[in-house]
N, C-alpha and C positions, 0 to 999 in steps of 0.2 A: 538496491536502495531506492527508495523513491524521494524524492526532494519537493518539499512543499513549502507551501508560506500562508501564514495565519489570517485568515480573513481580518481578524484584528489590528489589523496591521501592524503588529508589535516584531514580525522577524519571520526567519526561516527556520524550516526544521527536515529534517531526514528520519525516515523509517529504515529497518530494515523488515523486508515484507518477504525474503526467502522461506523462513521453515515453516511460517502460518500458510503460503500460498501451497506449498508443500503436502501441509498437516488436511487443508480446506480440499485440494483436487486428488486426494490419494495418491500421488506421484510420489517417486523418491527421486527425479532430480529435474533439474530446472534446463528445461529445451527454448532455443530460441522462439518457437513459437508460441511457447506459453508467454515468452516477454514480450511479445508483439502484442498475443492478444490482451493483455495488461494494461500496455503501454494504452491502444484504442479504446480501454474501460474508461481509464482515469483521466488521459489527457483532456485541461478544459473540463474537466467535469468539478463537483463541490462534493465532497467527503467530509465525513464526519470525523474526527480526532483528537485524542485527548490525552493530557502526559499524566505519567505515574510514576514516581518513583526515578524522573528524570529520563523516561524511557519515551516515546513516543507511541500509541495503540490506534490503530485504523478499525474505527467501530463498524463501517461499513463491508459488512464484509461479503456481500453482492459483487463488489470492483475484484476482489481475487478470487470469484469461481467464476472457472472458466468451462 
């Protein structure tokens, strides 16, 4: 899960970014170091995201290839 908060300053919100990082690096399962390298993309950085259907979607999808 990644945990963000809206530049709008309207709240917080949570992804869940497992099967798309998944789907994005050809992997079938999630190693500590893909979550390291993850973690070094996004922390402090400004992403693009947008809800749908009450869901959360990470337009950016540069921060999960790894």
């Amino acid at each position: 899960m990644i945990d963000f908060i809206r530049t709008d300053d309207l709240g917080w919100g949570t992804i869940s970014a497992r099967r798309l990082t998944l789907y994005v690096n050809n992997r079938e399962k999630i190693t500590e170091s893909l979550v390291e390298a993850i973690k070094q993309k996004i922390t402090g950085k400004t992403a693009r995201v947008i809800m749908s259907n009450g869901e959360w979607f990470l337009l950016d999808m540069s921060i999960l290839k790894i």
